[in-house]
Every structure is written in structure tokens, then in C-alpha cells.
N, C-alpha and C positions, 0 to 999 in steps of 0.2 A: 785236816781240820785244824792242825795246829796253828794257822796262818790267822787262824777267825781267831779276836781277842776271848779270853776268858769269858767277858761280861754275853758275848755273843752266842759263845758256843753255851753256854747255862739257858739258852732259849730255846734252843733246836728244840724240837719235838718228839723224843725220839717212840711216842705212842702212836709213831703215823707210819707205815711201812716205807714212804716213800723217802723216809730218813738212816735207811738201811740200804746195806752193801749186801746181800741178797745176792747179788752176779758172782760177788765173791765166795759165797756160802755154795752157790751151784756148781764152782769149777772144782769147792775144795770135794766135795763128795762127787762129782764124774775121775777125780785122782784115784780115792779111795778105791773107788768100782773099779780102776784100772789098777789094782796093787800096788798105788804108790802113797806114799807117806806128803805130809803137808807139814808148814809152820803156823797154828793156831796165833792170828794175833792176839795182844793181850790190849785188856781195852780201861781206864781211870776213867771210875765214874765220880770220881772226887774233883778229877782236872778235865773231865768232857771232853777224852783226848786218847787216841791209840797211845798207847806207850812202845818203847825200841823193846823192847820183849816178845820173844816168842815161846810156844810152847807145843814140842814137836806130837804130832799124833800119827801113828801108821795106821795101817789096814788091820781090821781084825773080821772076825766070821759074823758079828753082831755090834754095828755100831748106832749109839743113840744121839737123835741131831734134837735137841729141845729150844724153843724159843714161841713167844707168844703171836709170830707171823709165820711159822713156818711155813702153813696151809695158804695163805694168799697167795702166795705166787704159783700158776699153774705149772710152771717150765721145773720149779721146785720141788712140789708135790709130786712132777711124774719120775722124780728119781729116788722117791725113797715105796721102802718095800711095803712096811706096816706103819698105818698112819693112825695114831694113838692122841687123844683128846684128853686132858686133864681137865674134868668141870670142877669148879670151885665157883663157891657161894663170893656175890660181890662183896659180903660184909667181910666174910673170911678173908680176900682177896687184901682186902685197904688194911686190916689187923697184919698180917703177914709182912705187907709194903711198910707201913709205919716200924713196926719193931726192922726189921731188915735197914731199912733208911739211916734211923734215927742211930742204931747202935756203929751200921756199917760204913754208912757213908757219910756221915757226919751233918746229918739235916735235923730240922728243928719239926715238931711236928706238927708246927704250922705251914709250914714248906710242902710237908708230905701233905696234909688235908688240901691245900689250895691247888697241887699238880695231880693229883687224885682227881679231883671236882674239875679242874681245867681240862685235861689233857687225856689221864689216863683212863678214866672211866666212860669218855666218851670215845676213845681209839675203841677200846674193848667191844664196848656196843656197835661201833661201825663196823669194825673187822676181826676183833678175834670171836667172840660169840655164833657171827654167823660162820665161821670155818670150819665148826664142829660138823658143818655133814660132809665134808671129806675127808671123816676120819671114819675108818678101819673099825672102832674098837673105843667106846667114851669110858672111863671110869672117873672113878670121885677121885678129888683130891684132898677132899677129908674123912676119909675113912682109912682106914689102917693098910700102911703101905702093902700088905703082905693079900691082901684082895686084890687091889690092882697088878701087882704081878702075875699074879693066877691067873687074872684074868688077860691082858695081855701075852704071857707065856700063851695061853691056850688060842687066841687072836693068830700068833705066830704058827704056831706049830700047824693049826685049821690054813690060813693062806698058803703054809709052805705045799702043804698036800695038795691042795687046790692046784697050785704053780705047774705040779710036777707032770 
């Protein structure tokens, strides 16, 4: 993407899944399941640009793949084991996005309200909302972290038996 000018790539979408390397997420965990270790790209969301950075990740007994498509893709979903739904309130959602934005990536929080109302709010309703029924296991994502573990620890340990 680095080819596409700055002004270009500030418009991609990227609350649309079809703006996601997704093929690249599926080979890095069929590695994983095969015991081999991968290079995490690193990705500037300042400069809407992979950077030469990488950061290595191996195989471990429990690994966690988080992102707001992960469930769209069917070829994706059938590779992971416990599939875990973070609901979180819209209002909470844009509260979150704005502090996160404004402090981290250098946006103004009129930027953040207009790609909110453009973009993000209406991906979420197209495609992350309805993915919650291929998950495993919903907890809140405003409630106290230490219930959602419980509860997905408990999600985990119930499938693994089930598996066996």
C-alpha cells in the first residue's frame, strides 16, 4: 500500500473486511498449528502503511487471535478452537475509539465523530454485530475483566472435554 499516496490511503475503509489481508491471518495460524513460529507485521496507523518491522511470535499451548472480523471469514473461523464475542455498548464503543484516537494516533475528535458515523458504525452493524452467533462463548466488554475470563476459561476447559 505504500505505492497508494498518503491522501489515498487516509481513505481506505478499513471497517469493511474486504480491506483486510485476512489470507494472511489464515496461513499465519495453519504455521502456528504446525509448531512453527511467524513474523507479526507491524502496521502505522498514523501513516496507513505496513511498516519494515516485524515482531516475532511462536507457538504456544493457548493462543489469542483478536480483531473486529475475525468471524467473517468462514475458512477463518474454522481454524480456531474457542470463538469468543466481546459485546460492548455502541455508545461505549465511540467513547473508547475517541480517547484511543485522539491521544494515540493523533486525530482530532472531529475526525473521530465523522469516521464513526461514516464508516465505522455502519461496518459494525453490517458485519461485526451479526458474527456474534459464531461465537463459542459472548461476554461483556464492560464489565470487569476478571468475569470474562471466568467465563471464557470455563467456555475453554467445557469445549476442550467435549473435543476429547
Amino acid at each position: 500500500m505504500k505505492a497508494i499516496p498518503f491522501e489515498e490511503r487516509k481513505r481506505v475503509n478499513f471497517d469493511h473486511p474486504g480491506a483486510l489481508e485476512w489470507e494472511l491471518l489464515a496461513g499465519h495460524l495453519r504455521a502456528l498449528a504446525a509448531g512453527r513460529g511467524f513474523e507479526e507485521p507491524d502496521y502505522s496507523f498514523a501513516e496507513h502503511v505496513r511498516t519494515s518491522r516485524a515482531r516475532p511470535i511462536e507457538p504456544a499451548e493457548y493462543v489469542i487471535i483478536e480483531g473486529l472480523f475475525t468471524f467473517h471469514w468462514p475458512e477463518l473461523r474454522a481454524l480456531l478452537d474457542t470463538k469468543v464475542y466481546v459485546e460492548t455498548g455502541a455508545g461505549e464503543c465511540y467513547r473508547r475509539r475517541l480517547a484511543r484516537d485522539t491521544a494515540e494516533r493523533g486525530r482530532t475528535p472531529e475526525s473521530v465523530r465523522e469516521q464513526y458515523e461514516s464508516t465505522v458504525r455502519p461496518g459494525a452493524e453490517q458485519f461485526v454485530y451479526p458474527s456474534r452467533r459464531f461465537a463459542d462463548v459472548v461476554v461483556s466488554g464492560e464489565q470487569p475483566p476478571e468475569d470474562s475470563v471466568a467465563a471464557v476459561l470455563r467456555a475453554v476447559r467445557s469445549l476442550a472435554t467435549i473435543r476429547r
